[in-house]
Backbone as ProteinMPNN parsed JSONL, in Angstrom:
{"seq_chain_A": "XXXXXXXXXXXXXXXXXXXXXXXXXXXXXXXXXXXXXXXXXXXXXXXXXXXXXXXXXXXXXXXXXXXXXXXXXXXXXXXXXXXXXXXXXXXXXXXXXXXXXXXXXXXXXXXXXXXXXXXXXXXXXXXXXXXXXXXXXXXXXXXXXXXXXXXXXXXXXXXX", "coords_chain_A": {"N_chain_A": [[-47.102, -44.602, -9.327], [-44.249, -43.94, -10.96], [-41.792, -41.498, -11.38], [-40.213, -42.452, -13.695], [-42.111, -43.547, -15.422], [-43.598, -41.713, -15.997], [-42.602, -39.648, -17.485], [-41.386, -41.57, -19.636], [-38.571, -42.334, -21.801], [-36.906, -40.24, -22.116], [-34.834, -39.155, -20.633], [-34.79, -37.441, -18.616], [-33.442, -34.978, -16.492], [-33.312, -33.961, -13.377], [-32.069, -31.086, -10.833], [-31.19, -28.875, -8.772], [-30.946, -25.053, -8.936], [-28.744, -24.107, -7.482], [-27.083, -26.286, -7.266], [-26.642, -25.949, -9.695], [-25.174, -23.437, -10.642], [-23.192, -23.81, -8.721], [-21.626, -25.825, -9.83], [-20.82, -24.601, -12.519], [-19.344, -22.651, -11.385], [-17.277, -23.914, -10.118], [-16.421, -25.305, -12.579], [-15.322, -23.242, -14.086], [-12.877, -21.766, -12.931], [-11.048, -18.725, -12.445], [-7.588, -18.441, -11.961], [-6.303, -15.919, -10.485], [-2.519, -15.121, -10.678], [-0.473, -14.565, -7.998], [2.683, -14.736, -7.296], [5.017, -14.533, -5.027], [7.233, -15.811, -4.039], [9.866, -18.82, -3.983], [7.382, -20.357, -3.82], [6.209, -19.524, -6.156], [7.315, -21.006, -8.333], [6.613, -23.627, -8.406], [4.063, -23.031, -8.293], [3.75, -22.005, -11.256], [4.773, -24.511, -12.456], [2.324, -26.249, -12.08], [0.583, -25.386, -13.543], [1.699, -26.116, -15.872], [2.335, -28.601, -18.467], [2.615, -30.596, -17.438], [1.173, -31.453, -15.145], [-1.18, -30.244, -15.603], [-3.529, -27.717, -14.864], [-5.493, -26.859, -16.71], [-7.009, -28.805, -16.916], [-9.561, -28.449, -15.072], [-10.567, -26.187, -15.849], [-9.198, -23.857, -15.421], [-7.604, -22.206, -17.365], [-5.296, -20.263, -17.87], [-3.543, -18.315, -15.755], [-4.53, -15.512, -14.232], [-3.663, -12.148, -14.575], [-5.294, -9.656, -14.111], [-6.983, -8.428, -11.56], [-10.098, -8.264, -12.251], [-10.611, -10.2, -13.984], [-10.701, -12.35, -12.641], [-11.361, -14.909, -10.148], [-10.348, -16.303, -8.014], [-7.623, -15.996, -5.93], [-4.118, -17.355, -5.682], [-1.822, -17.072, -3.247], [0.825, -17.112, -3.176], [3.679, -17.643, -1.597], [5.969, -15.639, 0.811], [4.725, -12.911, 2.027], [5.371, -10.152, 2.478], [5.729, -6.534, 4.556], [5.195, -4.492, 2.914], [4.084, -5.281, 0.69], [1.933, -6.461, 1.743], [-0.329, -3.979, 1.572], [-0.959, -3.68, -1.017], [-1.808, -6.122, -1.521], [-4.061, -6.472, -0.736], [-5.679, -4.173, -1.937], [-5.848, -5.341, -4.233], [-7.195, -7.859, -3.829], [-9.562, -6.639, -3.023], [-10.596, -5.207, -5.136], [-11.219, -7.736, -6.86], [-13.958, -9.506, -8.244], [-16.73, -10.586, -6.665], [-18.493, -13.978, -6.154], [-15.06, -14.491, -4.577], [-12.367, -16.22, -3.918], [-9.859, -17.623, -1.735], [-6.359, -19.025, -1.605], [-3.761, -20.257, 0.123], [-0.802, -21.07, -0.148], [2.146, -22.618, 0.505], [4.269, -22.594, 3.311], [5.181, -19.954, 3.934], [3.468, -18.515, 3.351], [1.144, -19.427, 4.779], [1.921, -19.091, 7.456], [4.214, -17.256, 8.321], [6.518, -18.847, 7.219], [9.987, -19.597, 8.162], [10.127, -17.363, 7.917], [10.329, -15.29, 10.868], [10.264, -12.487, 11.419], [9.74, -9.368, 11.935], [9.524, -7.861, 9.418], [8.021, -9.829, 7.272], [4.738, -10.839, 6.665], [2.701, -13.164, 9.088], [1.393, -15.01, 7.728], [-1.099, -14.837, 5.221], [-3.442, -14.618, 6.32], [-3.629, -12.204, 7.972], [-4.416, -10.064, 6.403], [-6.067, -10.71, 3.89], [-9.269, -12.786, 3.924], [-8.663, -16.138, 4.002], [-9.51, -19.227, 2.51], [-8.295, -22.017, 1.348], [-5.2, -23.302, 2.837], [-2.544, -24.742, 1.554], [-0.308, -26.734, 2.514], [3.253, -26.913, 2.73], [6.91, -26.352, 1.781], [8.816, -25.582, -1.009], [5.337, -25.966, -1.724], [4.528, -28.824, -3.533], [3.059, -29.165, -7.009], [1.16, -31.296, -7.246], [0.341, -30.62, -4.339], [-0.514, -28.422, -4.652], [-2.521, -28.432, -6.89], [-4.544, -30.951, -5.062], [-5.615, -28.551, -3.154], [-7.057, -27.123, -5.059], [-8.865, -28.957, -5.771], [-9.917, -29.283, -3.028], [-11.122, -26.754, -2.288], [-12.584, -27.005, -4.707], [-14.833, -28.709, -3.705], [-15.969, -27.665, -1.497], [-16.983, -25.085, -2.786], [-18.861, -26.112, -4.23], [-20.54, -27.058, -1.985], [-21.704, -24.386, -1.366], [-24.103, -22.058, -0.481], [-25.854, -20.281, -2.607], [-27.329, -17.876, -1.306], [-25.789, -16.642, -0.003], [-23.854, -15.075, -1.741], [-25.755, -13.163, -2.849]], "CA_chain_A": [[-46.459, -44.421, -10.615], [-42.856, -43.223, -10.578], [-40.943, -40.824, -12.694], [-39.647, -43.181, -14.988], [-43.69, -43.68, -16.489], [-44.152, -40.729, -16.367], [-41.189, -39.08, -18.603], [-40.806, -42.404, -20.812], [-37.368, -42.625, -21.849], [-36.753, -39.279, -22.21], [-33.694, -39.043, -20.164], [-34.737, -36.076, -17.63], [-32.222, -34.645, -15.175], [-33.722, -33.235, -12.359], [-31.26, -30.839, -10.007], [-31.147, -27.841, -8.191], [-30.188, -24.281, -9.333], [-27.823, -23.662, -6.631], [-26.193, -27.203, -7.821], [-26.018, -25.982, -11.747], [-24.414, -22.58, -10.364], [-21.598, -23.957, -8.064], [-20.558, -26.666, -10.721], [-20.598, -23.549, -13.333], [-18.269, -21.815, -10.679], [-16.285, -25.103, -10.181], [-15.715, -25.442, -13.912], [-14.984, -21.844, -14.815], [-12.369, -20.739, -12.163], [-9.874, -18.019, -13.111], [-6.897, -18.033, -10.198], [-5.005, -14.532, -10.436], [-1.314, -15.103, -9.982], [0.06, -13.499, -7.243], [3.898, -15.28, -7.277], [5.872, -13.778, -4.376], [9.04, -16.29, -4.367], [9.733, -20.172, -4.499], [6.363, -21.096, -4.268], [5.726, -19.385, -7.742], [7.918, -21.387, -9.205], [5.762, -24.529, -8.394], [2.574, -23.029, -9.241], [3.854, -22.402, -12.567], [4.593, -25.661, -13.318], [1.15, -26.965, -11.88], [-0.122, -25.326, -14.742], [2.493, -26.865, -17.49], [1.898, -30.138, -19.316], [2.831, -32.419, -16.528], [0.238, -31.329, -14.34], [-1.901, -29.639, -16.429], [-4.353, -27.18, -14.584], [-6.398, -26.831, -17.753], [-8.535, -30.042, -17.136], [-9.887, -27.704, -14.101], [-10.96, -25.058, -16.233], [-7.985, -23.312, -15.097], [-6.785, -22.589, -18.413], [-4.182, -19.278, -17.79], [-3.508, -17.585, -14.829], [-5.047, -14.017, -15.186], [-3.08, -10.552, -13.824], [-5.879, -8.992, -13.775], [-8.064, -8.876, -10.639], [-10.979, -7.906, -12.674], [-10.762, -11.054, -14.375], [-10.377, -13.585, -11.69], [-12.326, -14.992, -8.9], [-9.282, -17.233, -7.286], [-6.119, -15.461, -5.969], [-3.364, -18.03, -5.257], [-0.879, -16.576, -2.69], [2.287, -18.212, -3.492], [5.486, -16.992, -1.118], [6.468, -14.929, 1.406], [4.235, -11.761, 1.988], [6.088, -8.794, 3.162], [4.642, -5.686, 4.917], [4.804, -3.345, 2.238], [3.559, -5.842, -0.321], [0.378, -6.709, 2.286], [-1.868, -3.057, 1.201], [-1.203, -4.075, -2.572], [-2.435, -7.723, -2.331], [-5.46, -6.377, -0.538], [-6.256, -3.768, -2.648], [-6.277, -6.481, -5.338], [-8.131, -8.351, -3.737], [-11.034, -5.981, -3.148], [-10.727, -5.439, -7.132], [-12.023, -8.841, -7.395], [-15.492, -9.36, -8.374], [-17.536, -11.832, -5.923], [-18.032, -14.28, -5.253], [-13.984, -14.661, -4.757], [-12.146, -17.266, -3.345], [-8.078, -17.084, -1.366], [-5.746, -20.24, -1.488], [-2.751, -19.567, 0.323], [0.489, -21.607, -0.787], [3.147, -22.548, 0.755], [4.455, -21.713, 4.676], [5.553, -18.648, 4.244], [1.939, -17.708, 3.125], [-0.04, -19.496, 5.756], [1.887, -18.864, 8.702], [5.128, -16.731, 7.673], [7.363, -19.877, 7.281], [11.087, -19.5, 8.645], [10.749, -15.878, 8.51], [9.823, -14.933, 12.094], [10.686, -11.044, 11.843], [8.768, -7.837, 11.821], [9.286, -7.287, 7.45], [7.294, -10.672, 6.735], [3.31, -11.33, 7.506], [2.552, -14.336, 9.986], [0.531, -15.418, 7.457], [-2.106, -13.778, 5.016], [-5.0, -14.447, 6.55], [-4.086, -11.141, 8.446], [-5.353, -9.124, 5.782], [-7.223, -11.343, 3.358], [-9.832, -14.206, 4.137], [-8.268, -17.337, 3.193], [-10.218, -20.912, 2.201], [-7.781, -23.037, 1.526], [-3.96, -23.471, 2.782], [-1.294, -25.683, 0.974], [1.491, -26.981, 3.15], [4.648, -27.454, 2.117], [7.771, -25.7, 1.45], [7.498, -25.042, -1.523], [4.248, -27.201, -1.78], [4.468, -29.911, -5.172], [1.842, -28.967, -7.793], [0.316, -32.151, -6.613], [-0.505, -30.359, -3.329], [-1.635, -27.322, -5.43], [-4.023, -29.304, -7.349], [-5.346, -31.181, -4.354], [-6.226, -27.733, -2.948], [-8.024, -26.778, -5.593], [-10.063, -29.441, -5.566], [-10.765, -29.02, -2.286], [-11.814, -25.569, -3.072], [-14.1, -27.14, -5.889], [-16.009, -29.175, -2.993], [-16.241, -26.323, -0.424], [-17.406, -23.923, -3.244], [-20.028, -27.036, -4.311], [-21.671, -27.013, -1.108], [-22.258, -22.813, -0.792], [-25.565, -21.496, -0.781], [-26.66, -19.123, -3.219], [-27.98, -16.7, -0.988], [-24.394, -16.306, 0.803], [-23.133, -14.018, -2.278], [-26.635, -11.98, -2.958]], "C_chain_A": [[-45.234, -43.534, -10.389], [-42.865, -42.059, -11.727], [-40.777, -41.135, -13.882], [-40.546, -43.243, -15.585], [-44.033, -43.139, -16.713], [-43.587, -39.891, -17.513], [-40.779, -40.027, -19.723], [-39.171, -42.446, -20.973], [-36.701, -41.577, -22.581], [-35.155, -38.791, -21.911], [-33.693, -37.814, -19.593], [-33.85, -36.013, -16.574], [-32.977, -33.389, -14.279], [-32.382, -32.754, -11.35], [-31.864, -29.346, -9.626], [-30.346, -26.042, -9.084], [-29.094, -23.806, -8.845], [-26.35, -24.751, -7.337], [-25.646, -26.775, -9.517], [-25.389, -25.224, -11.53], [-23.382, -22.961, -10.354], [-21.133, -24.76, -8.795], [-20.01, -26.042, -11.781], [-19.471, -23.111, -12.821], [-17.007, -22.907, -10.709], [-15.717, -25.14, -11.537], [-14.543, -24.434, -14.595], [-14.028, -21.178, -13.647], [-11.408, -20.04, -12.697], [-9.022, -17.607, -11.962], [-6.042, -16.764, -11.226], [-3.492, -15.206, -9.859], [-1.21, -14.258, -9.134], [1.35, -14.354, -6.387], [4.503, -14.638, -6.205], [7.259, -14.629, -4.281], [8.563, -17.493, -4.296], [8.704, -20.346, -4.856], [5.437, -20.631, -5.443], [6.248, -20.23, -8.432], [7.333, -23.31, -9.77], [4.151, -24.251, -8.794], [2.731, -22.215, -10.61], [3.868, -23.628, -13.098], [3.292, -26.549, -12.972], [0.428, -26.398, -13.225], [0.984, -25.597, -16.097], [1.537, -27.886, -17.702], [1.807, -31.244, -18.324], [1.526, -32.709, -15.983], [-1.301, -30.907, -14.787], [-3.868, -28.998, -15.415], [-5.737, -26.58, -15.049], [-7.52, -28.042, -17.261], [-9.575, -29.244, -15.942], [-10.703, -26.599, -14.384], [-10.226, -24.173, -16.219], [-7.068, -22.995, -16.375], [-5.035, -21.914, -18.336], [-4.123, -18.698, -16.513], [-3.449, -15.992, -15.489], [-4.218, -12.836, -14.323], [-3.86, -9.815, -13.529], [-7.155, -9.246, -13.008], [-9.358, -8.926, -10.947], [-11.952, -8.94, -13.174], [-11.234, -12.763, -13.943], [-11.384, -13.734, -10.742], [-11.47, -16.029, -7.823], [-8.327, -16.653, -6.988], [-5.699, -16.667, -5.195], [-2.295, -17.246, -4.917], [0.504, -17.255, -2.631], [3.77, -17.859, -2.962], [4.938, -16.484, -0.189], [5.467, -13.478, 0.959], [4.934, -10.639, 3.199], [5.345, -7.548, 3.719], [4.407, -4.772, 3.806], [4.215, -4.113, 0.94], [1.945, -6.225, 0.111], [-1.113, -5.522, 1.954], [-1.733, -3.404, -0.636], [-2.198, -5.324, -2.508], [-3.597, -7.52, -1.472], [-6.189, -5.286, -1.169], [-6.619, -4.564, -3.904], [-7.457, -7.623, -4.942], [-9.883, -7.953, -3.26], [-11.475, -5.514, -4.471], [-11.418, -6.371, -7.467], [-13.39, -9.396, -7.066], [-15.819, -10.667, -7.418], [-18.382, -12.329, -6.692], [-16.251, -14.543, -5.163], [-13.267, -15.188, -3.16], [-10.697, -17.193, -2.993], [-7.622, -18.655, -1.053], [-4.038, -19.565, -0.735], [-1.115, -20.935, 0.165], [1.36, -21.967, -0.369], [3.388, -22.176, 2.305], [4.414, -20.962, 5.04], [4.025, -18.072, 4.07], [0.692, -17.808, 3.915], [0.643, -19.123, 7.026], [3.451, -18.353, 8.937], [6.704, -17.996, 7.594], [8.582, -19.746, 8.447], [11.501, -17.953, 8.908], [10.026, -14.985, 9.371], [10.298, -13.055, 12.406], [9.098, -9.845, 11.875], [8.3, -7.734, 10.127], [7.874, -8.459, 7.143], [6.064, -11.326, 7.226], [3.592, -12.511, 7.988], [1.753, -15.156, 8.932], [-0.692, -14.016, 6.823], [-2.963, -13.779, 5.213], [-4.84, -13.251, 7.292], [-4.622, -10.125, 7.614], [-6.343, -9.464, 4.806], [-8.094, -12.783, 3.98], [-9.017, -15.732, 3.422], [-9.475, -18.822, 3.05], [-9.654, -21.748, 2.076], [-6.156, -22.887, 1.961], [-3.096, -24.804, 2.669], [-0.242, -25.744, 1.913], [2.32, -27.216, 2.656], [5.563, -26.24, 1.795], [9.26, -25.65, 0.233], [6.769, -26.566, -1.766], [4.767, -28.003, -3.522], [3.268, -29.046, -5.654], [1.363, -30.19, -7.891], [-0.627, -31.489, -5.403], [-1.49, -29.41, -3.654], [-2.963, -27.805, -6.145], [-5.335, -29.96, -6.417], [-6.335, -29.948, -3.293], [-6.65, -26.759, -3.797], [-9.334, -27.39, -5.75], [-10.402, -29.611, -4.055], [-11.673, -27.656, -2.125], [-12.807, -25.713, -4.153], [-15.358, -27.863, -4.541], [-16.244, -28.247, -1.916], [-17.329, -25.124, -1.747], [-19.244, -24.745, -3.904], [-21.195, -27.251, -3.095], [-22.137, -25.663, -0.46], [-23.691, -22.464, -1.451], [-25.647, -20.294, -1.318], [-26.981, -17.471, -2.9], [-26.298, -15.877, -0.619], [-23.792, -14.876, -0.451], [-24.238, -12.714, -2.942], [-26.705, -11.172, -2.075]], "O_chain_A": [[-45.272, -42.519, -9.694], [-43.67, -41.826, -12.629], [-41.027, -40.495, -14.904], [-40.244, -42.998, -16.753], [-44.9, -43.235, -17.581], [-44.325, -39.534, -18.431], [-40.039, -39.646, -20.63], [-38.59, -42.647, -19.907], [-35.995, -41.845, -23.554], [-34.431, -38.211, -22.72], [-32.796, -37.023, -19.883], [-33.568, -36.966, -15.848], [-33.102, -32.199, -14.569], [-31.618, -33.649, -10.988], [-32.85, -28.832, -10.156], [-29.294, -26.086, -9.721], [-28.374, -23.106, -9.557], [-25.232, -24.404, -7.715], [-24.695, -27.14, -10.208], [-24.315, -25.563, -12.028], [-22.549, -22.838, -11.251], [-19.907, -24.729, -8.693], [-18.95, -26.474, -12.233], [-18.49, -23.082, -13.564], [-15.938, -22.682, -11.277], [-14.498, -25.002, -11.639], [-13.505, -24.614, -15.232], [-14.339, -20.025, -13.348], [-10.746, -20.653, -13.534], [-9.358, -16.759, -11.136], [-5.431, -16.818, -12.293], [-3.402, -15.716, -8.742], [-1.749, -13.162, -9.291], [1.242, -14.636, -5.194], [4.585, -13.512, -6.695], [8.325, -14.04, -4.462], [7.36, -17.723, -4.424], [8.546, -20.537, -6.061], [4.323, -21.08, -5.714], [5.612, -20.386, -9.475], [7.502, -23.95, -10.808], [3.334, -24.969, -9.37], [1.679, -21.75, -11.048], [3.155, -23.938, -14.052], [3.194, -27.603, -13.599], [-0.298, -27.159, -13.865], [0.787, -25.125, -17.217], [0.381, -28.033, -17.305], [1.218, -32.325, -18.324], [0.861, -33.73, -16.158], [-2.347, -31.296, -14.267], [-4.931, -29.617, -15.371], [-6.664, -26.083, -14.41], [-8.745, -27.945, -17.339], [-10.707, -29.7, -16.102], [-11.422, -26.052, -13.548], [-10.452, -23.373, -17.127], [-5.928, -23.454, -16.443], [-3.982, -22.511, -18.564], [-5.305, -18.63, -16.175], [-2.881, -15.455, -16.439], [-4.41, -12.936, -13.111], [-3.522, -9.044, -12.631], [-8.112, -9.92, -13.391], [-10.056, -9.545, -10.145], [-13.18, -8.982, -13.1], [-11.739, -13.747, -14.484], [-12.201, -12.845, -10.502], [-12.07, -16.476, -6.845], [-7.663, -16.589, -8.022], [-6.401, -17.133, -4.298], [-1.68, -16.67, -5.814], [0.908, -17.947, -1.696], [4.781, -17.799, -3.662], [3.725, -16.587, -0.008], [5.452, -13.039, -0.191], [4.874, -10.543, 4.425], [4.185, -7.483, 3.313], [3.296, -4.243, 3.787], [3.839, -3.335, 0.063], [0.994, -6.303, -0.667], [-2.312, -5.796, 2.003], [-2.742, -3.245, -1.324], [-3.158, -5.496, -3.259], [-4.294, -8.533, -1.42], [-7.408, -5.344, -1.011], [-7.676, -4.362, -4.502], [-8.351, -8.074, -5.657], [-10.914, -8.623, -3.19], [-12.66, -5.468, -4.801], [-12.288, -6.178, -8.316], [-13.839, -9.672, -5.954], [-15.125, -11.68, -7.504], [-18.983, -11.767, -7.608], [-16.063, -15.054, -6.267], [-13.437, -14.855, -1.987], [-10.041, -16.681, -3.9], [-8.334, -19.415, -0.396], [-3.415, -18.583, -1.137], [-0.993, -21.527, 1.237], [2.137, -21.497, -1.2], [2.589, -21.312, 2.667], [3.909, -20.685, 6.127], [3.608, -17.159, 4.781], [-0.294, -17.074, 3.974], [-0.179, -18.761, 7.868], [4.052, -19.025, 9.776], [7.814, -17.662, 8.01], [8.215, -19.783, 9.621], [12.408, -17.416, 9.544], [9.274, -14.103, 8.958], [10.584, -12.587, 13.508], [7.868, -9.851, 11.83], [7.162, -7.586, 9.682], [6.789, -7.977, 6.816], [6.137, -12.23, 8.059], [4.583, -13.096, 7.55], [1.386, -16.223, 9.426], [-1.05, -12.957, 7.338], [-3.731, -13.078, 4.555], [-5.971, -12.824, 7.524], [-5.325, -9.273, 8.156], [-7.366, -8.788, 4.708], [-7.458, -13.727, 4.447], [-9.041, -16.036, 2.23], [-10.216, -19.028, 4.011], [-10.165, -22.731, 2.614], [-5.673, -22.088, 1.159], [-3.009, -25.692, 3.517], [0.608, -24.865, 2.055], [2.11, -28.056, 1.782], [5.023, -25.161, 1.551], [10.44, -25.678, 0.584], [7.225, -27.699, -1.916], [5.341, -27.395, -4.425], [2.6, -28.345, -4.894], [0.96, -30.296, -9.049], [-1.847, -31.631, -5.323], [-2.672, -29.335, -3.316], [-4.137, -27.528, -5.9], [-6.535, -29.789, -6.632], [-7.418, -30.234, -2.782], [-6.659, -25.587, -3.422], [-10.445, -26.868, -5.837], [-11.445, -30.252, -3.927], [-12.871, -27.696, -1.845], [-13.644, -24.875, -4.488], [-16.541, -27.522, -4.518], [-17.372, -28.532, -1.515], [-18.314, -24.499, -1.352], [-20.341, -24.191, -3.983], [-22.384, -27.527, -3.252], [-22.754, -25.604, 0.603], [-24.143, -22.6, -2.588], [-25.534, -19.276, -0.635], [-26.959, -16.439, -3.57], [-25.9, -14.771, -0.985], [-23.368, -13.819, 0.014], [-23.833, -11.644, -3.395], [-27.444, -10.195, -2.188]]}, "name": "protein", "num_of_chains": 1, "seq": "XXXXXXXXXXXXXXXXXXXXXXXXXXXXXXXXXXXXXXXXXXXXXXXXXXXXXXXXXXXXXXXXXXXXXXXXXXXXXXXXXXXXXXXXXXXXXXXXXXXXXXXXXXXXXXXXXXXXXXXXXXXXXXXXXXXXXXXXXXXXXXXXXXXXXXXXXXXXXXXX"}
């Protein structure tokens, strides 16, 4: 005797709590701006009308780290701007998630000097990086949803 005879036509949904969590987290993300040059100017308009970052859950981008659980690194990180955007990001409540934006943000684009990080994974963890210079809010979008299926298959225990 299956399920189905047993429940009648009930319409039961059997899943996991880990699965109701991470689609909760998936639904509900709040990315912190953190604009440093061009490639703010594209993840503003990923969240206009065209693109519309709202269907994501994504409704506003929040300023305050307190608020957020997504920082999107968007530009050029400089050295004296690198102990700010990691004190912000130890502000933000876990579990919390780093997208990094653009060239200059994964691997310091064209600017090969001393002033501008190689890239911010030297002081924050990153999860996802956007190529492009500056990336489309196409690419931004597609790395968010890859960030929704990475954050869909984390275990539970990982942030207790």
């Amino acid at each position: 005797m299956g399920i189905e005879q047993k429940t009648g036509n009930m319409g039961v949904v059997t899943t996991t709590l880990e699965q109701v969590v991470n689609w909760a987290r998936t639904g509900s993300m709040w990315p912190m701006l953190f604009g440093l040059a061009c490639c703010a100017i594209e993840m503003m308009s990923a969240q206009a009308a065209n693109f519309d970052m709202s269907r994501f859950g994504m409704e506003l981008m929040r300023a305050s780290p307190r608020q957020s659980d997504l920082m999107i690194v968007a530009g050029r990180v400089s050295r004296k701007m690198a102990p700010v955007l990691r004190q912000l990001y130890d502000q933000m409540p876990d579990p919390k998630w780093v997208i990094a934006m653009g060239d200059c943000a994964s691997c310091g684009g064209v600017f090969n000097n001393y002033a501008i990080l190689q890239g911010v994974d030297e002081i924050v963890p990153v999860d996802i990086y956007v190529a492009g210079c500056p990336p489309r809010p196409e690419a931004l979008i597609h790395g968010v949803m890859t960030l929704h299926e990475k954050v869909r298959g984390e275990k539970i225990t990982t942030w207790a």
